[in-house]
N, C-alpha and C positions, 0 to 999 in steps of 0.2 A: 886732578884735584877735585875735591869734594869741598861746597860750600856750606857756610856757617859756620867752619872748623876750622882749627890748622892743617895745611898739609904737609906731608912729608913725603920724604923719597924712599919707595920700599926698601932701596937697601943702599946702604952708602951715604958718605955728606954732599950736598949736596955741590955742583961745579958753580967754581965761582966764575962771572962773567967779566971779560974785563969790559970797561964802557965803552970803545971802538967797535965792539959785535952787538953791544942792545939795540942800538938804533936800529941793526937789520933785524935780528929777532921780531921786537916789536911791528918792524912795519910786514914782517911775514905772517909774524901771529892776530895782526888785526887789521881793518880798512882804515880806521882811522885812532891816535893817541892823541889826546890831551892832559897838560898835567894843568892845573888849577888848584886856586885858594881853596880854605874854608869858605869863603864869602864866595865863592863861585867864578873869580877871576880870571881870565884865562893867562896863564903864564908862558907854555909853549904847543906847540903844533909842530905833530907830527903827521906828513901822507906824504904820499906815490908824488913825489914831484912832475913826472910824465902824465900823470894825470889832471882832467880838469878839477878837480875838487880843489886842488893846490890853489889855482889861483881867486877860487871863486872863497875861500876862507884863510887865507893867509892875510886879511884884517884883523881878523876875531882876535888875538895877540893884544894882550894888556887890556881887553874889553871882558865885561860881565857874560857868562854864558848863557843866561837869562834875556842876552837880549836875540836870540838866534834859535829860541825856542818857541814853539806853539803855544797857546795859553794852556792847554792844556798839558803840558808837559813839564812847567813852569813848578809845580807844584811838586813831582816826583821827582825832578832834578834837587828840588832845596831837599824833600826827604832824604834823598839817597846820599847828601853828602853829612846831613845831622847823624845820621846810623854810622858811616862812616867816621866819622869821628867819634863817636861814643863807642862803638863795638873795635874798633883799631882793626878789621879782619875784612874780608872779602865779602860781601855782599849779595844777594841772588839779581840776576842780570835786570837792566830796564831799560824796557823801551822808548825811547825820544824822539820827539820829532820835530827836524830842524827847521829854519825857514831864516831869512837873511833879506826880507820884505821885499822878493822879487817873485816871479811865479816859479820858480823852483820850490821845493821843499821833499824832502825824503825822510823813512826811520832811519834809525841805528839804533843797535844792542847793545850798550853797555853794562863793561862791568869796573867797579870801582875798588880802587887798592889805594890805602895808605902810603907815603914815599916821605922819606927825610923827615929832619927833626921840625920843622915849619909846619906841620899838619897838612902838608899838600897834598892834592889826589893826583891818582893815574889814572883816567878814563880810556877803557881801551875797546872799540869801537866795533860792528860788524857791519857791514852796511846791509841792511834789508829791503830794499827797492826791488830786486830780483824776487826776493821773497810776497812782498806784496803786489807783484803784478803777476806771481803767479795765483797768489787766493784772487784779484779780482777778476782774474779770467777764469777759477775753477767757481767763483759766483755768478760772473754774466754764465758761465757755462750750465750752472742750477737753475739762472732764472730760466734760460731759455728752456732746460728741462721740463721745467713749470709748465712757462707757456704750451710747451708743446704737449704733455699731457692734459693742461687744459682744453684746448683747441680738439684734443684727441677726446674728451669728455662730453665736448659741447658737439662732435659731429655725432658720436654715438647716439647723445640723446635724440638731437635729429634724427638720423637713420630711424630709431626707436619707434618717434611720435609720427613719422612717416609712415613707417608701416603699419602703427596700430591705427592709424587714421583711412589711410587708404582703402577703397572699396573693391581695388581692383587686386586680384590673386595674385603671389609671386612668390617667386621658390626658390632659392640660390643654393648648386649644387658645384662639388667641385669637376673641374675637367679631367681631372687627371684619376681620380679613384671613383667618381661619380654617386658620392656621396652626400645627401643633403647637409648644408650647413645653415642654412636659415629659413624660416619659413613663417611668412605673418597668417594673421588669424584667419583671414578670407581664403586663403591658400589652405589653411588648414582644417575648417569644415566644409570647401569642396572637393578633398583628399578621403575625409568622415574620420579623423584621428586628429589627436591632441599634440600642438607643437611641441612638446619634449619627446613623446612618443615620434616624431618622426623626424628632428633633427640626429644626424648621424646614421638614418637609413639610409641602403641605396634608394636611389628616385626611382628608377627603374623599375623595382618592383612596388611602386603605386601604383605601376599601371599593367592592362592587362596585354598577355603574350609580349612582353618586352624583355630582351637581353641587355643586360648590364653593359658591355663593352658599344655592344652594337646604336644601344641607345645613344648612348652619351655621343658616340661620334657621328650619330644623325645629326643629334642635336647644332652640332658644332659647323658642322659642315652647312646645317640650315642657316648658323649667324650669319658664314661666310659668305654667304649667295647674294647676290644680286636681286634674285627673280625671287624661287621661291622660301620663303621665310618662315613657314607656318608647319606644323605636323599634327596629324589629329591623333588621338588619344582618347583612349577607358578609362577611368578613374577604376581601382583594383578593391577598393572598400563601399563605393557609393552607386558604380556602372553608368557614371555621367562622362556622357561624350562631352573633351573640351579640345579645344585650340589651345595649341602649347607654342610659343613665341620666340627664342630663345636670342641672350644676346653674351658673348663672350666678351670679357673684360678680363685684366688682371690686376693682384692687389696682392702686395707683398712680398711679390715675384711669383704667386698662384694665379693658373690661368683658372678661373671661375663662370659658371653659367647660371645666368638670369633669366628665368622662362616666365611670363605673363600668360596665366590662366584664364580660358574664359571659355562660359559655358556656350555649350555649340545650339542649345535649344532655342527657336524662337523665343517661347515664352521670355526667358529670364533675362534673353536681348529687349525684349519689348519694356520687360519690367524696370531696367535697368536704365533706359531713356526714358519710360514713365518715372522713376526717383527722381532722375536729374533734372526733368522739366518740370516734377513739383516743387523740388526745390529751389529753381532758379525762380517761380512765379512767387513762392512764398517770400520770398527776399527782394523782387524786385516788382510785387506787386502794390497799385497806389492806393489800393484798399488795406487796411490796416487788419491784420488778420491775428488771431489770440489761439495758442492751444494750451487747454489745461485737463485736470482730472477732474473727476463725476464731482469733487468738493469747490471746483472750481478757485484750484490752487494755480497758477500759471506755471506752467514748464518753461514754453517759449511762444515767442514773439518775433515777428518782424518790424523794418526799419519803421514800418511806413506810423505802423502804433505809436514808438517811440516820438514819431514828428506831432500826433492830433494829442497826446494824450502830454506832451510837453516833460518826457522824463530822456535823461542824460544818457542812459546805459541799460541796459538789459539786466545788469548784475542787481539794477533798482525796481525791476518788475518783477525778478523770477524767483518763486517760490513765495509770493506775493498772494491775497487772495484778488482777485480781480472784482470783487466789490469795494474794493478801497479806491477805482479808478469812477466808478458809478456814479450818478448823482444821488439816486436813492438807495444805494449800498446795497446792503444783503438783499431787501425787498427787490429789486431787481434782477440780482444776482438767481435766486431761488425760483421768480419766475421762469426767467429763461432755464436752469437745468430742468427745473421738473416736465416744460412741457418738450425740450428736446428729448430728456430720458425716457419719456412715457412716447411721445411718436416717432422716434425716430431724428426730428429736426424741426425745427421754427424758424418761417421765411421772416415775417418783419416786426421788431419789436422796436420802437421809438425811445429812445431815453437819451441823456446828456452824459458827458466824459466831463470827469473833474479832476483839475490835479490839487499838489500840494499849495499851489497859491490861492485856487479860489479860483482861477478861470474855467470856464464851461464851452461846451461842445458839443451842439445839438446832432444825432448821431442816428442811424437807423443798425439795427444788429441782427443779424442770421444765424441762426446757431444750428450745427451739425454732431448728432452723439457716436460717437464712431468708437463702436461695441465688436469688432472683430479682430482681439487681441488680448492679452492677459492682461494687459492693465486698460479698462477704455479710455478714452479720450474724449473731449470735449471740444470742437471747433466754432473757434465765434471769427466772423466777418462784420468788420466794423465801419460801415462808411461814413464820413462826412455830409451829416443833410443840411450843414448850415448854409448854403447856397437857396438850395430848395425854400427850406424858410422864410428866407430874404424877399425869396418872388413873391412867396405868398403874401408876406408881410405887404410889399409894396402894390402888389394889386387891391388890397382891403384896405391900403392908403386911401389910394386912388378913386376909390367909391364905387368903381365899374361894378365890379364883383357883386357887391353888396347890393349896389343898384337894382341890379339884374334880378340878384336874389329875391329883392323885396317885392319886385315886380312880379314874380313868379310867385310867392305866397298870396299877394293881392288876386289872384287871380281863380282860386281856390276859394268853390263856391259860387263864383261868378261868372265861370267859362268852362266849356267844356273841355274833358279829358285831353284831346286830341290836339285843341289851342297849349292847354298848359304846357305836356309834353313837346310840340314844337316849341316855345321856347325856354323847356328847360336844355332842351338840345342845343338850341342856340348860343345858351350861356356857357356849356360846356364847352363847347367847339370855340366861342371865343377866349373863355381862360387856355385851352389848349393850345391855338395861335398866339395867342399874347407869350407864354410859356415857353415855346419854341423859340419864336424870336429872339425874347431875351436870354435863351441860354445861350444861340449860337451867336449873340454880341448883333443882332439883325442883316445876320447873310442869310439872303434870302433862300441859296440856291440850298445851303446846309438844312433850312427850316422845311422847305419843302420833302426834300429827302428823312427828312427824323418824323414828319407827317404823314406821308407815305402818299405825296401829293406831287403833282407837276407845280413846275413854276407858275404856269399860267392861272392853275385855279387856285394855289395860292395868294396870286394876286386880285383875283376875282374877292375870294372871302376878306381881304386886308381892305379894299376899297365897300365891301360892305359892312363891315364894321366900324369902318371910320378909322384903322389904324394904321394908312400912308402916310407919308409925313408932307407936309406941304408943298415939299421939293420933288419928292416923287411923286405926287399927284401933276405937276408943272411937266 
């Protein structure tokens, strides 16, 4: 039968049924029959008596069909009976979905036919349950797709940012054809060829006097060992002796080899632990240390800057000019490069750090011009001298200092050379003890050692100064 039309039987009138065979008819040609009002009624029910369905809707009988429906379904039921009755003809199928205010609920397809002269329908049923737990298993089946192509996304890019990050060489070849199949960049300028150029060569021939078979199963045999694990090797483009490492994994059901490259020469051993101990001090140094260019633009910084100079993130210093961090800005700024660029470096230049709020930080700066490379660079070491300050501050409190001083210009004119100098020596030597003391919090034994004194005459000069304290004089 074709819908929105009549149908007919290609040949022949059509068999009449007597009523004793529809009931079977029907319940073979569909899961479920109802026939119903205009007004949505239910008038009878037909199912699989041996089934549960039977007892779980054989209420619905003289009740609204409306009320065993979804709200959304609610609305296509009233349509499909208004058509029905205006069109007098077969209708295109719809789907419903039941529900009888328990936790059950399921579709059904129906399709709706005019019957008798009463305007009643015949609802004749498909059950789609089957049908919809097969879509929700072929969608958790998609999402899981999902996920997994995600997860397969998110390790790639890993793998990716790992190798381009990594400083150390590494070459992934197959075992079986012993052909290279990955290669990051460090691996590939100390090979002296560009990774597309050498993905899908044998590895083999990167190096010198090596056979293709014979290699790969050195290689493999070396994963396997116990003892020795290492194979030396010629780079076949560059003639640098490296250590080849190799480790056997498999992935995908491919047995694959991982060789860690590393050059056999002191030097580039030395050079290699010289990068990592610069940049372990630059990050974990308590001096606050700035690298920018000749414009004195910031590249980068360490932690210790971000703590004196009070800024949140590096993303808020770099590409910054670093006189926006200065008390007297450019003017500062311009001192320090010209007189680094013109000697070489500048050991001590005094100024304050200021940030965005207005606080300051009295600061001592070293600046280094590091001119051996295509772009130069510019090193500032920044310390904190507000401690320094503080002593000073607190000795010109205290009058000694000034005391002393004034004592020493009085003297000028009135005494000979050799009086003055004794005690301007004197004055010295006592700001130096005083100085000491108070940076090492007054341990004695620390003041003596940063003096370059024994205990003993340390305490000699404390008790001639007068700076024992009454308890240690007792």
């Amino acid at each position: 039968m074709t819908v929105g039309r009549a149908a007919n039987w290609a040949k022949g009138p059509m068999p009449v049924i007597e009523p004793e065979y529809l009931t079977g008819i029907l319940a073979a040609a569909c899961d479920l029959a109802f026939v119903v009002s205009s007004e949505g009624v239910v008038r009878s029910i037909l199912v699989d008596d041996e089934t549960q369905e039977h007892a779980r809707i054989s209420h619905w009988a003289g009740r609204p069909m409306q009320d065993f429906l979804t709200r959304e379904s609610i609305s296509k039921f009233e349509t499909a009976l208004k058509n029905v009755s205006k069109m007098k003809q077969i209708t295109r199928p719809v789907e419903l979905n039941h529900t009888d205010h328990t936790e059950w609920q399921y579709p059904v397809r129906y399709s709706f036919h005019t019957v008798g002269p009463d305007a009643s329908v015949l609802m004749l049923g498909h059950d789609l349950r089957l049908v919809a737990e097969t879509q929700e298993q072929l969608i958790q089946a998609q999402f899981a797709l999902e996920r997994g192509y995600e997860e397969r996304r998110e390790y790639d890019a890993r793998y990716r940012m790992l190798m381009a990050a990594t400083s150390d060489a590494f070459v992934f070849a197959s075992a079986s054809d012993g052909r290279i199949r990955d290669v990051n960049a460090a691996a590939a300028r100390l090979l002296g060829a560009e990774r597309d150029e050498l993905i899908g060569a044998p590895l083999a021939q990167e190096f010198t006097h090596r056979r293709r078979g014979e290699f790969v199963e050195k290689l493999v045999s070396l994963a396997a060992s116990d003892f020795e694990n290492e194979i030396e090797a010629q780079t076949a483009r560059t003639r640098r002796e490296v250590l080849l490492t190799p480790t056997v994994f498999r992935a995908a059901g491919e047995r694959l080899i991982i060789c860690r490259m590393q050059s056999e020469s002191a030097y580039s051993k030395g050079d290699e632990r010289l990068l990592d101990s610069l940049g372990g001090l630059f990050q974990k140094s308590t001096d606050a240390i700035v690298l920018t260019d000749t414009r004195g633009v910031v590249q980068d910084v360490n932690e210790a800057f971000l703590e004196i100079a009070d800024v949140p993130s590096l993303s808020d210093v770099k590409s910054h000019s670093l006189s926006e961090f200065l008390q007297r800005g450019q003017i500062d700024l311009s001192v320090m490069l010209e007189n680094a660029i013109r000697s070489g470096h500048m050991r001590v230049y005094a100024t304050k750090l200021a940030n965005e709020f207005g606080a300051r930080a009295s600061v001592e700066i070293s600046v280094v011009y590091i001119n051996d490379r295509d772009r130069p660079t510019v090193g500032f070491i920044v310390r904190d001298a507000s401690r320094a300050e503080t002593i000073r501050s607190t000795a010109k409190g205290s009058g000694v200092a000034d005391n002393s001083s004034h004592n020493v210009v009085e003297l000028v004119g009135s005494a000979p050379l050799k009086e003055i100098v004794a005690e301007t020596n004197e004055v010295i030597e006592r700001m130096c003890i005083e100085t000491a003391v108070e940076l090492t919090r007054n341990n004695r034994a620390a003041a003596a050692e940063m003096l370059g004194l024994s205990r003993q005459s340390l305490y000699v000069k404390l008790r001639k100064y007068g700076l024992l304290k009454r308890e240690d004089a007792d």
